[in-house]
SEZA-168589 format. One record per residue (C-alpha): residue in one letter; y, x, z. Coordinates in steps of 0.2 Angstrom, whole numbers, plus 5000, padded with zeros to 4 digits. Each point is the difference from the previous one (the first is absolute). Example, Ala and Ser with C-alpha at 12.3 -4.5 7.8 and 13.67 -1.06 7.14 Angstrom:
residues 2
a497850625039
s501750064997
//
This chain:
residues 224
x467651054827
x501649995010
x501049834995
x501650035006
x500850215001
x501050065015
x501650014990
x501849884997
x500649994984
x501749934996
x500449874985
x501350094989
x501149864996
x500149975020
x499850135010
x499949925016
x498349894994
x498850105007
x498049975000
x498350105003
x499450114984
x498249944995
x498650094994
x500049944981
x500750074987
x500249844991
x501149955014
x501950035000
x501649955011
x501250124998
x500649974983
x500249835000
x501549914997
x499549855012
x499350125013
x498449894998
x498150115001
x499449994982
x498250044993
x500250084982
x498449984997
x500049815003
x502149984993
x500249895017
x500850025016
x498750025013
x499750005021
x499050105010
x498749854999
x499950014980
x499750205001
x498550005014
x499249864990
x500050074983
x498750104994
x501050134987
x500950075013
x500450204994
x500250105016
x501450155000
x498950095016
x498149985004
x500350025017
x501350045012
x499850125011
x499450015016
x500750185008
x501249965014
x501750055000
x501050025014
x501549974988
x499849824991
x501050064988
x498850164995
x498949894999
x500749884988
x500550144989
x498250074999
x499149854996
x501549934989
x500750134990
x501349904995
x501950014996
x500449835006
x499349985016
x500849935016
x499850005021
x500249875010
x501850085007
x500549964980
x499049834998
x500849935018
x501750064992
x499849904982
x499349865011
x501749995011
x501050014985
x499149874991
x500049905016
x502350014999
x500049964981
x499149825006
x500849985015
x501850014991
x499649894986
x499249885011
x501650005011
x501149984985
x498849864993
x500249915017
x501950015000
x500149954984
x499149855001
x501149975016
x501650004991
x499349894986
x499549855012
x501750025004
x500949994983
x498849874994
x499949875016
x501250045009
x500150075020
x499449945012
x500649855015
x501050075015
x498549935009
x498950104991
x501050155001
x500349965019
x498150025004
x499850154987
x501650095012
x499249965016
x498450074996
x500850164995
x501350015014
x498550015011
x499150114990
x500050205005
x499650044983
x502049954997
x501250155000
x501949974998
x500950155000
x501749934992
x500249855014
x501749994994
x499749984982
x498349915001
x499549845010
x498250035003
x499550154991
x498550084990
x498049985004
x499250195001
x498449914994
x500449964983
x500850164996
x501749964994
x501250135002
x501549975013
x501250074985
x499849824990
x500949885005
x498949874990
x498750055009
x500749935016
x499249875008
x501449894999
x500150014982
x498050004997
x499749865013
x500749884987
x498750034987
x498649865000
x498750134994
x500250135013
x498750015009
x499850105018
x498950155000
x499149995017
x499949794996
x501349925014
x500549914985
x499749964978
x500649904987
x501049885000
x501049874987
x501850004995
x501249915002
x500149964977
x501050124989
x501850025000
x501050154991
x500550085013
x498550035009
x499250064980
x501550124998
x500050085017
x497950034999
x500350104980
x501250105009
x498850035015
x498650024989
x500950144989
x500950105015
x498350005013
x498850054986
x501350134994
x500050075019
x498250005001
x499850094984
x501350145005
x499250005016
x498350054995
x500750154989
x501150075015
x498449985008
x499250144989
x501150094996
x499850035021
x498250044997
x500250104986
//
C-alpha cells in the first residue's frame, strides 16, 4: 500500500503551507488551524515517520496506478480523482511565496534588533565605526546612488531599499547589533545609553519598518 499520494494539498488557514497528501484517511493537513499533519484517529499531530509505523493506517487508494502518461498531470488526475490537487509548477510557486514571507520577517527581525542595541547601549566608537566604514568602502556590494546626500551608501546584500535614508550605512553603521551579511564584520558594544541616541533608534525603528512594510505590499500589488 502506497504511503505517501502524488498530490499537494494546501493548509486552509495558510495557503502558502504546502505538503504531500498521504494515503490515510485518518490523516488531515488542510483543515488545520496550525497547518500541522494531524491523525484523527490517534487526536495528535503526526510526521511521515508516525504514519509508516503505525499499523491502523486506512488507505484512500490500494494502489496507484502504473499506466504512463505522457502528460504528469493526466496522470495525477486518473490515479487521484481529486479536487485539490496540485503540480509541481503550483508547489514551486507556494514554496517561493512562503520563502518571501520568512525572508521579510527575518529582515524586519534583524533591523529591529539593530535599532534596539542602539536605543539601549548606545552606538558605537568612531574607532569602531571607522573599521565597520573601511570594510564597506571597499566592499562592491556598496551602491551609493545619492553621493551628494549620502556619505558611503547602501549594502545590496542586505536588501535595504536605497529610498530609506535610515537604511544608509552611515546611519546603520552606528548600531552595535548590526551585523555584516557576507561577515567582514559582527557585533559590537556601545558606547552606554544616552537619550539622544534612544530617541533617534524609536524613530528609526517606526519609519524603516513602516517602509519595509509598504514596500512589500507595492511589491504585490506588481505581481498581482
Amino acid at each position: 500500500m502506497n504511503l505517501s499520494l502524488q498530490q499537494f494539498v494546501q493548509c486552509d488557514k495558510d495557503k502558502s503551507q504546502v505538503t504531500q497528501q498521504l494515503n490515510c484517511e485518518y490523516w488531515t493537513f488542510k483543515d488545520r488551524e496550525d497547518c500541522k499533519a494531524f491523525c484523527k484517529l490517534k487526536n495528535t499531530k503526526v510526521s511521515i515517520r508516525d504514519c509508516s509505523n503505525c499499523q491502523q493506517r486506512k488507505a484512500i487508494f490500494t494502489s496507484v496506478s502504473k499506466k504512463t502518461f505522457s502528460n504528469p498531470i493526466e496522470e495525477l488526475k486518473e490515479s487521484l480523482p481529486q479536487l485539490n490537487y496540485f503540480n509541481k509548477e503550483k508547489f514551486d510557486q507556494l514554496q517561493a511565496e512562503r520563502l518571501k514571507k520568512q525572508s521579510f520577517a527575518d529582515k524586519a527581525v534583524s533591523y529591529s534588533n539593530a535599532e534596539l542595541s542602539q536605543m539601549v547601549g548606545g552606538k558605537v566608537s568612531q574607532e569602531v565605526y571607522n573599521k565597520r566604514k573601511a570594510e564597506c568602502m571597499g566592499c562592491d556590494r556598496r551602491h551609493n546612488p545619492s553621493p551628494d546626500k549620502e556619505e558611503i551608501g547602501w549594502c545590496r546584500s542586505c536588501g535595504c531599499s536605497a529610498k530609506n535614508s535610515r537604511a544608509a550605512l552611515s546611519a546603520k553603521l552606528w548600531m552595535p547589533n548590526l551585523e555584516c551579511p557576507l561577515k567582514k564584520f559582527g557585533k559590537e558594544q556601545g558606547t552606554g545609553f544616552n537619550t539622544s541616541d534612544a530617541i533617534d533608534s524609536v524613530k528609526g525603528a517606526v519609519t524603516s519598518i513602516g517602509n519595509l512594510f509598504k514596500k512589500e505590499e507595492t511589491n504585490e500589488e506588481k505581481s498581482n
